[in-house]
Steps between C-alpha positions, in 0.01 A plus 500: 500500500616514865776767513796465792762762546800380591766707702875408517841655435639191331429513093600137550232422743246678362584395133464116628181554700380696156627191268232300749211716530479676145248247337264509762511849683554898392853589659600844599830521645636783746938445549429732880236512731403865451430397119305225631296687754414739231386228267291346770324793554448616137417175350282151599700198585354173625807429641838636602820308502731698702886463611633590892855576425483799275729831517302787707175404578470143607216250402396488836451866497357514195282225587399741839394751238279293322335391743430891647349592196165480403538434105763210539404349878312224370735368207692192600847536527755159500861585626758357334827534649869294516422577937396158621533578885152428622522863684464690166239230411258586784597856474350520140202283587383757800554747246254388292660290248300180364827261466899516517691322248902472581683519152631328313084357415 
């Protein structure tokens, strides 16, 4: 079974994107993105579903750090975000993200 980690402040969010995923997928979820970058590095995920607007570090930083490390550069990484200015879009596109979804999905 395909395992995604998904990283976001909001138990709301990430309870709804959990209520989606759980039959088909193995869910970890990380509440900041320094409990996300460690679970990145520690475990396997085929996928990581990751929040910008997060206190501290950002998603686009954490998305930066991802992508500099060896262990977690290749895992594909979706942004999910309420910031639908196209700015932030491209921004997390040239950082290496595979799509941007604008909440609410």
């Amino acid at each position: 079974m395909d395992k995604i980690l998904v990283i976001d402040d909001s138990p709301v969010q990430t309870g709804f994107l959990c209520s989606i995923l759980q039959d088909d997928y193995e869910l970890a979820v990380c509440h900041t993105a320094e409990e996300g970058l460690e679970a990145a590095k520690e475990r396997s995920f085929s996928l990581i579903l990751l929040d910008v607007v997060m206190p501290g570090m950002d998603g686009f930083q954490l998305l930066q750090e991802l992508k500099a490390m060896e262990v977690t550069r290749y895992i594909p990484v979706i942004l999910l975000t309420s910031l639908s200015d196209v700015q932030y879009e491209e921004r997390g596109l040239l950082l290496g993200a595979v799509d941007y979804v604008t909440k609410p999905f």
